[in-house]
C-alpha positions as CSV (number, residue, x, y, z in Angstrom):
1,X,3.2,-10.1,-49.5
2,X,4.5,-6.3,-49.6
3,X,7.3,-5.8,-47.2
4,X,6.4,-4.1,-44.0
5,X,8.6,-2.2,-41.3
6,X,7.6,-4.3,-38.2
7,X,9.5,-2.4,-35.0
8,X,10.6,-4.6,-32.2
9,X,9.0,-3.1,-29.1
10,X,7.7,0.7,-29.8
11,X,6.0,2.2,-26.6
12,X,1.9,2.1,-26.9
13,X,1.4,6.0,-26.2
14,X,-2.2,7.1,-27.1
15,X,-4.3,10.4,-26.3
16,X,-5.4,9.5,-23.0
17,X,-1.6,9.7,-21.9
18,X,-1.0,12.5,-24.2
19,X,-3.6,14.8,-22.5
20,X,-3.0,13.3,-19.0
21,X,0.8,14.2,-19.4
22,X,-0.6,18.0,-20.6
23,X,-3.0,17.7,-17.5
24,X,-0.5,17.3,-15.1
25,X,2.2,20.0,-17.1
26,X,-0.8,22.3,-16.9
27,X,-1.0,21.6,-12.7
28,X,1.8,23.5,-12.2
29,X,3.2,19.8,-10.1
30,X,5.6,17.9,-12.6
31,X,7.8,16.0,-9.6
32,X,6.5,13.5,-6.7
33,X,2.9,14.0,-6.2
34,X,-0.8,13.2,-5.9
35,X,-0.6,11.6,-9.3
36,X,2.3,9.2,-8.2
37,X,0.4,8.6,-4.7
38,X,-2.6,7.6,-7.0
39,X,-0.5,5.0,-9.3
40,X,1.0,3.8,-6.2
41,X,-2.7,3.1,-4.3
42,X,-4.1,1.5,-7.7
43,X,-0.8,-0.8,-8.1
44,X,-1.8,-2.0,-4.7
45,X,-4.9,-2.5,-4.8
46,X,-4.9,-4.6,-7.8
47,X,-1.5,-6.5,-7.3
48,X,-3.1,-7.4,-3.4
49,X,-0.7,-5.8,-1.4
50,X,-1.2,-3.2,1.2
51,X,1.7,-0.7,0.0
52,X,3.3,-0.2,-3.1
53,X,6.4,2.1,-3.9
54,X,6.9,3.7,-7.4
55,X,10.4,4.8,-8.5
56,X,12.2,5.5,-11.2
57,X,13.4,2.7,-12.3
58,X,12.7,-1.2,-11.8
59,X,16.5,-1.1,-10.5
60,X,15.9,1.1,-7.3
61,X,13.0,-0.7,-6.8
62,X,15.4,-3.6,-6.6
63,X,18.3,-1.7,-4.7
64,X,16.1,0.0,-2.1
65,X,14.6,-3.6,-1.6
66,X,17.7,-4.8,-0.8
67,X,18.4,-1.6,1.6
68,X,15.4,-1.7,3.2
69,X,16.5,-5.9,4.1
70,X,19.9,-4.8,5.0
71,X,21.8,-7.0,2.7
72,X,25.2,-5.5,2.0
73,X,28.7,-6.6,2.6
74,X,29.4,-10.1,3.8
75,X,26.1,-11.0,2.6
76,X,25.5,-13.4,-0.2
77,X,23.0,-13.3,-2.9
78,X,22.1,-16.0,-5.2
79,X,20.4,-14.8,-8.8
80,X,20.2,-16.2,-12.5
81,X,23.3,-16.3,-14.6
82,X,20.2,-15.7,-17.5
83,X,18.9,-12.4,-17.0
84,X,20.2,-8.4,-17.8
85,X,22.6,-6.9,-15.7
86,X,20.0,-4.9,-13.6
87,X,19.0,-7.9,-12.0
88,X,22.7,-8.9,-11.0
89,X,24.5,-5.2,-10.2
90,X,22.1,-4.3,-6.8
91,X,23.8,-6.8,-5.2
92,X,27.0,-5.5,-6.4
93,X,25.6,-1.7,-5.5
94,X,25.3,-2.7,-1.6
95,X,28.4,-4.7,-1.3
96,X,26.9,-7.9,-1.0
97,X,28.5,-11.1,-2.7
98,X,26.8,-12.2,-6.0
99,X,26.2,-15.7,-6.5
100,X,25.3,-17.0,-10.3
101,X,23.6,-20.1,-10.4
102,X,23.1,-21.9,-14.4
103,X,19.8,-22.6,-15.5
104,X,17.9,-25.9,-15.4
105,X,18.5,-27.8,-19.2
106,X,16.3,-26.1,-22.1
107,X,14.6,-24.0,-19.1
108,X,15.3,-20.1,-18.5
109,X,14.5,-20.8,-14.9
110,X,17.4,-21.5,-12.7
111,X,18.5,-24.8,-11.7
112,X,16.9,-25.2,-8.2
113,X,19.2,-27.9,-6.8
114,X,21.8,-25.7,-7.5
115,X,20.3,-23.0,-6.1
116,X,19.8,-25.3,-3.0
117,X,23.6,-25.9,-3.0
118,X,24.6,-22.6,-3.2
119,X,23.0,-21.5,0.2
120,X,25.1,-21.0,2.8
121,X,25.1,-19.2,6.8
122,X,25.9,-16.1,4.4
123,X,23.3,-16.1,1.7
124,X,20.2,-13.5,3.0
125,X,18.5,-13.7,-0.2
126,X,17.9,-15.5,-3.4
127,X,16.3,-13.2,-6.6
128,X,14.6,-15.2,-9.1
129,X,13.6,-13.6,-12.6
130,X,10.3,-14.1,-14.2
131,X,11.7,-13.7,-17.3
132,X,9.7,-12.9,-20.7
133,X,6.5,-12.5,-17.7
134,X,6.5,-16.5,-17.2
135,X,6.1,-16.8,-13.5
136,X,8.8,-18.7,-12.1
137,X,8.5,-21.3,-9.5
138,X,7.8,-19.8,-6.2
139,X,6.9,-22.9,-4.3
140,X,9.9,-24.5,-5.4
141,X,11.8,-21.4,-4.1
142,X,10.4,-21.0,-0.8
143,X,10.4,-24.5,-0.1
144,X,14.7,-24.1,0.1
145,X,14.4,-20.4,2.0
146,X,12.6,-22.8,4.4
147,X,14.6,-25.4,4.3
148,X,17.7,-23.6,5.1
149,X,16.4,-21.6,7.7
150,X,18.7,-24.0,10.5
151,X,21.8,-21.9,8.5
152,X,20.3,-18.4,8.0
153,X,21.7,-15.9,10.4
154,X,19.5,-13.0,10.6
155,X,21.2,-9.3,10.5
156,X,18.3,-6.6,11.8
157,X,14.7,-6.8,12.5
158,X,13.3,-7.5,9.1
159,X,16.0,-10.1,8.5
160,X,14.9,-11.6,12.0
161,X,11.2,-11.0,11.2
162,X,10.9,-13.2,8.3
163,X,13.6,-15.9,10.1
164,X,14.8,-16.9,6.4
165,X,16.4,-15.9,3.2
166,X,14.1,-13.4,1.7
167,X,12.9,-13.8,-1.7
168,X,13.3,-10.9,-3.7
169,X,11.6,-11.7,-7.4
170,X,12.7,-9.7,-10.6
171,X,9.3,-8.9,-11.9
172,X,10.3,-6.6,-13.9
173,X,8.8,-8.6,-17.4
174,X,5.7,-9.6,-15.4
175,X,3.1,-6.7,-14.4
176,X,0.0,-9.0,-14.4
177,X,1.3,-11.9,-14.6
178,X,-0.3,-14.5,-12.2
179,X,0.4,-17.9,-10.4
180,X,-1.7,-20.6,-8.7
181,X,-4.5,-17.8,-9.3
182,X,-1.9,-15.2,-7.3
183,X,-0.6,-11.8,-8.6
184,X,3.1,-11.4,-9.3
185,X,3.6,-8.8,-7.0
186,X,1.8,-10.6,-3.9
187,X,3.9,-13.9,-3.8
188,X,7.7,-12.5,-3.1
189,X,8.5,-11.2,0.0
190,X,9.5,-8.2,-2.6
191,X,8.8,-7.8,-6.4
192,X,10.2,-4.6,-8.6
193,X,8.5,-4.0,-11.9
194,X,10.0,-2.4,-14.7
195,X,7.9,0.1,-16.4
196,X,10.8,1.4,-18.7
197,X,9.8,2.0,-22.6
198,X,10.0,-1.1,-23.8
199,X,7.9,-2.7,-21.1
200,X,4.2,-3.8,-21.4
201,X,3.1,-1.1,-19.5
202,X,5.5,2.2,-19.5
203,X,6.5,5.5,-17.7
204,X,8.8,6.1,-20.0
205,X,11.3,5.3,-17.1
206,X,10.0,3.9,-14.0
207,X,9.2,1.2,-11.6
208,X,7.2,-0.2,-8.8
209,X,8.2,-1.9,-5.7
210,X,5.5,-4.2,-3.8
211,X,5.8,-6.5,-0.8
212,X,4.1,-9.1,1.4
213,X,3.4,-8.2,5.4
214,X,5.9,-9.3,7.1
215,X,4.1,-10.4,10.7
216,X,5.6,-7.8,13.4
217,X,6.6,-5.3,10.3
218,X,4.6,-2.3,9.9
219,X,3.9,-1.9,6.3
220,X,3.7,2.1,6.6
221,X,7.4,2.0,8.4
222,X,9.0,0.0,5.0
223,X,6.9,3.2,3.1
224,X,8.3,5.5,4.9
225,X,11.7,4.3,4.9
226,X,11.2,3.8,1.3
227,X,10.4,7.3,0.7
228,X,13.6,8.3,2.5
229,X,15.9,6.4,0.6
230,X,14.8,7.5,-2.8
231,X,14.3,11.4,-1.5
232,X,18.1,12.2,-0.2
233,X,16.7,11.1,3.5
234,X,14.6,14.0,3.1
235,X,12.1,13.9,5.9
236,X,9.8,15.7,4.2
237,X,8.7,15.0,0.5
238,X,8.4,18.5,-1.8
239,X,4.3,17.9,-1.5
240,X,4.9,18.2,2.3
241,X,6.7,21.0,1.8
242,X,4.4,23.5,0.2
243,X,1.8,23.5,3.2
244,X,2.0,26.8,4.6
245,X,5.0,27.2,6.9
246,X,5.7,23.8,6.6
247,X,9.5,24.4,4.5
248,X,11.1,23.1,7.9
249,X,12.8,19.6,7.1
250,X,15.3,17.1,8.5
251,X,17.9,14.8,6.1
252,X,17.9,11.8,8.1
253,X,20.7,10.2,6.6
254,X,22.9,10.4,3.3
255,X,20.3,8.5,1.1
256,X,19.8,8.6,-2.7
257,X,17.2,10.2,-5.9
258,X,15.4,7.7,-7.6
259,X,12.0,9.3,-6.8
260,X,9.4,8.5,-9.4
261,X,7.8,12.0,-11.2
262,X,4.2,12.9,-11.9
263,X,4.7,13.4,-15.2
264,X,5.7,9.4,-15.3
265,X,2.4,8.3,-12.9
266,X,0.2,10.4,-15.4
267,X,1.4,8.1,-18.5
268,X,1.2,4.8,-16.0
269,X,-2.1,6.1,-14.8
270,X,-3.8,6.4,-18.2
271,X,-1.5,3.4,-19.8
272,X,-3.1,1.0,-16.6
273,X,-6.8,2.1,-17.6
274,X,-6.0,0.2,-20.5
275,X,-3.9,-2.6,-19.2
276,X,-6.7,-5.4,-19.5
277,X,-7.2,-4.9,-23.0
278,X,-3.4,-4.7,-23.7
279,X,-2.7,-8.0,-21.8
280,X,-5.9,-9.8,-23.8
281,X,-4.2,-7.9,-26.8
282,X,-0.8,-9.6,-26.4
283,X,-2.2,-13.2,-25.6
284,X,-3.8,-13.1,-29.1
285,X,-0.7,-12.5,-30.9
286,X,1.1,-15.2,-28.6
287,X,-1.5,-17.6,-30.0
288,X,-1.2,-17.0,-33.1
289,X,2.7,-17.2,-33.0
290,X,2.2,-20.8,-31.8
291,X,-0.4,-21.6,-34.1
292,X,2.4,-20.8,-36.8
293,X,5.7,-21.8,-35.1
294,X,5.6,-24.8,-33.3
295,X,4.3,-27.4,-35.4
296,X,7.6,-26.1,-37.5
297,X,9.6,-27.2,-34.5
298,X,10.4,-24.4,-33.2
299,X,10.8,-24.2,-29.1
300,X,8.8,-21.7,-27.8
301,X,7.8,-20.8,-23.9
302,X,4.8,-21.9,-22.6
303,X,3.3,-18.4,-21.7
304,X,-0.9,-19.8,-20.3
305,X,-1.0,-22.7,-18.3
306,X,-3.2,-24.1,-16.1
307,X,-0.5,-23.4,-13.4
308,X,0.0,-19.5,-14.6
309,X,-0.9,-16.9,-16.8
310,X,2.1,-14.9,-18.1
311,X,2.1,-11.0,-18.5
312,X,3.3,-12.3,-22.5
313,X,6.4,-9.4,-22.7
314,X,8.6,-11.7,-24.5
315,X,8.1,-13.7,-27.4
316,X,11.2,-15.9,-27.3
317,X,12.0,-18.7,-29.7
318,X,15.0,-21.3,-30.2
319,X,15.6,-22.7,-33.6
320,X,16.9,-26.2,-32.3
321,X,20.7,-27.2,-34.1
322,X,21.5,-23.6,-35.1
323,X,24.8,-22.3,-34.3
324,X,25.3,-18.5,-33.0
325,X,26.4,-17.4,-36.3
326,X,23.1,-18.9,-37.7
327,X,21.3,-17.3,-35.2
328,X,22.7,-14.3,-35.9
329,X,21.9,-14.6,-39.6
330,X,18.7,-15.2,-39.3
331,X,18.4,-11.5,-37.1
332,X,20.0,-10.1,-40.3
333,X,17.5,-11.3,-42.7
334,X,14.5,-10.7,-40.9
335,X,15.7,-6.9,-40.2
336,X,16.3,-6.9,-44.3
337,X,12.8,-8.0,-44.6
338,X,11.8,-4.8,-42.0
339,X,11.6,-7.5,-38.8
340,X,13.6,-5.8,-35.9
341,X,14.4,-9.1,-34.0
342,X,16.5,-9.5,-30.5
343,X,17.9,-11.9,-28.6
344,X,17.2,-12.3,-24.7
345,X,19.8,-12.6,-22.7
346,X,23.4,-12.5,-23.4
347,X,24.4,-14.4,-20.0
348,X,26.0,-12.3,-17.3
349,X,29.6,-14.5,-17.7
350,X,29.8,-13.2,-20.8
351,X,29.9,-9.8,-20.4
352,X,33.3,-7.8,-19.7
353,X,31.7,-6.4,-16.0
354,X,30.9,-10.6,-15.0
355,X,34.4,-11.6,-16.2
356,X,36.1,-8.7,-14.3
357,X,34.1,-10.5,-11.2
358,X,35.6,-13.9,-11.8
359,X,32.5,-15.5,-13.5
360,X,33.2,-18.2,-16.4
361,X,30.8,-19.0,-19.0
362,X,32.2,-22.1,-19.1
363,X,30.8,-22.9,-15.8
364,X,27.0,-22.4,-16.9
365,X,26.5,-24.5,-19.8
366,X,23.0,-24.6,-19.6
367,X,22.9,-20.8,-19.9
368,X,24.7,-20.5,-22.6
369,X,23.2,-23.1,-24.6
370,X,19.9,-21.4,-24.2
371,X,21.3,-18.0,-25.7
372,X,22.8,-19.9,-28.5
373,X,20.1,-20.5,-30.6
374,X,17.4,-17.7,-29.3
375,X,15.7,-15.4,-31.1
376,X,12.8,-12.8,-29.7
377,X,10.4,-11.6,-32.5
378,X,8.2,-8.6,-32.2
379,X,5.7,-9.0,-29.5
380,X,3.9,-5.6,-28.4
381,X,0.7,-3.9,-28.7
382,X,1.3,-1.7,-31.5
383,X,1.5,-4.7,-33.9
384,X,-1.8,-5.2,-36.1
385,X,-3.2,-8.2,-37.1
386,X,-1.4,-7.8,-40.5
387,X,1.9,-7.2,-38.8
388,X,1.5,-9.9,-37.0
389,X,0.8,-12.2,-39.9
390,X,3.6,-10.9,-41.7
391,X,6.2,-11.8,-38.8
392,X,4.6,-15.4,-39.3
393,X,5.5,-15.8,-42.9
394,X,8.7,-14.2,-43.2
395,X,10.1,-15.9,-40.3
396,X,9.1,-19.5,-41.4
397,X,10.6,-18.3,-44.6
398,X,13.9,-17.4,-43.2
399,X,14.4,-20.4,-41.0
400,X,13.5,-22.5,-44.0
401,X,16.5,-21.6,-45.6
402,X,18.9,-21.8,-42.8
């Protein structure tokens, strides 16, 4: 087979973006406007919530959640030691403690029991991570928010609201994905999406934060209050602004800029047109991935259930007895053959910023015999069927000869 040049995740960017990008360069309105309101209200709409939020990043989304909970220091909150950074350093941004908890054996999900353990009269919210868009187990993780609510001390009227540790899901793989017939997105108290380049669906940069009613919370106050954290406390947005002899504003307090742009919305506007097709798109080339790599042995996750249906972002596979140096081989030769491989995640424990924090990798074995032996292969709508095939052969080759 003649060698191909198979990219690892390459944005899909087609005309309708192109000329909605030009449409809204043309409108003379390139920063927060009608075009981000729209993205916002079809977000909604289709995820099942009555708001949405779109920022610039899956992080804010994740931050302002936080914020808007008023989790900061003395708090607790318990996340994945397998996941990126982003998902860890909110909690770190608002002065709350992070808490790492190991994943369950051969799972990327976290160890529950432990999770359980780890809750305390301090802890205000746990963040699970739907990693590779595999919907985690939310039933599992509200039943201990629940049961823990005899040791949860609420701080402020959302916190005493919801009477329990909120659950505040890193979704940012998992735009579509779907559980016990549910949207991602309508199951957390909050969810932030990532739609940076690599993502199934992209702004470029840029993210979405959704949330459940919360009974004696209005829904248009967490908007607002949204809007004012990620607009300087700007009481006014620059739309408001340009009605005549409306310039008059307030700065309510001494917020943050993580606004999301129009130019953004008008690619995720376009891009969601043809988010069906690029979800059916992705679940083809899972199938066939599985078709070729598991009767070899290889572990793969289980991405369509009768439970869930994944978003499919990642493609992840273990090679079962390989040491990290193998593993790390095997990226090599694949990238000789044109096959940009990756590996998802590095734990947190073992980067320099978790260390500094007093985390031990040591102390998540689980974790880090996950990493060990991962690989992620190409997995995005760019690939062709060809591609696709290609990946197939040339990684059954190159394990082969391990």
């Amino acid at each position: 087979m003649e060698k191909r040049a198979v990219s690892f995740s390459p944005p899909d960017i087609g005309e309708l973006e192109i000329e909605e990008v030009s449409e809204a360069l043309r409108s003379g309105w390139i920063t927060t406007g009608a075009r981000t309101k729209q993205f916002e209200k079809r977000i909604a709409e289709w995820i099942g919530t009555e708001k949405c939020v779109c920022l610039n990043s899956q992080t804010a989304c994740a931050e302002m959640a936080l914020r808007i909970l008023g989790v900061g220091p003395g708090d607790e909150v318990i996340t994945s030691a397998y996941t990126y950074t982003a998902t860890a350093s909110v909690v770190c941004h608002v002065g709350a403690k992070l808490v790492l908890i190991d994943t369950q054996p051969d799972r990327l999900e976290m160890d529950y029991d432990a999770v359980e353990r780890a809750v305390n009269e301090k802890t205000k919210a746990i963040i699970p991570v739907d990693l590779a868009g595999v919907p985690c187990d939310y039933d599992r993780i509200f039943e201990i928010a629940e049961r823990k609510k005899s040791v949860f001390k609420p701080n402020g009227k959302i916190q005493t609201a919801l009477g329990r540790i909120a659950v505040m899901a890193d979704t940012a793989h998992a735009f579509g994905a779907k559980r016990d017939g549910r949207m991602v997105g309508n199951i957390a108290d909050f969810s932030s999406f990532s739609f940076h380049a690599v993502k199934n669906l992209t702004t470029g940069e840029g993210g979405a934060l959704t949330w459940r009613t919360i009974p004696g919370v209005s829904n248009e106050a967490i908007y607002r209050k949204l809007q004012l954290l990620s607009l300087h406390g700007q009481s006014k947005d620059a739309l408001a602004k340009t009605q005549l002899g409306a310039w008059e504003y307030d700065i309510v307090g001494t917020y943050y800029k993580c606004n999301m742009t129009d130019i953004m919305a008008a690619i995720g506007l376009k891009q969601f047109e043809r988010y069906p097709g690029m979800l059916k798109r992705r679940k083809e080339i899972i199938r066939r991935y599985d078709e070729a790599f598991r009767p070899l042995g290889i572990q793969t996750l289980d991405h369509y259930t009768n439970g869930y249906e994944s978003s499919g972002h990642l493609y992840i596979t273990r090679i079962p007895g390989i040491t990290p140096e193998q593993r790390n081989e095997i990226i090599v030769r694949m990238a000789e053959r044109g096959v940009a491989c990756n590996v998802h995640y590095k734990p947190l424990p073992l980067h320099t910023a978790y260390k500094n924090l007093g985390f031990d990798i040591k102390d998540y074995p689980n974790a880090y015999e996950y990493y060990a032996n991962e690989i992620t292969l190409p997995l995005h709508t760019c690939l062709s069927d060809a591609d696709v095939e290609y990946v197939c052969k040339e990684f059954t080759d190159v394990i082969s000869n391990v």
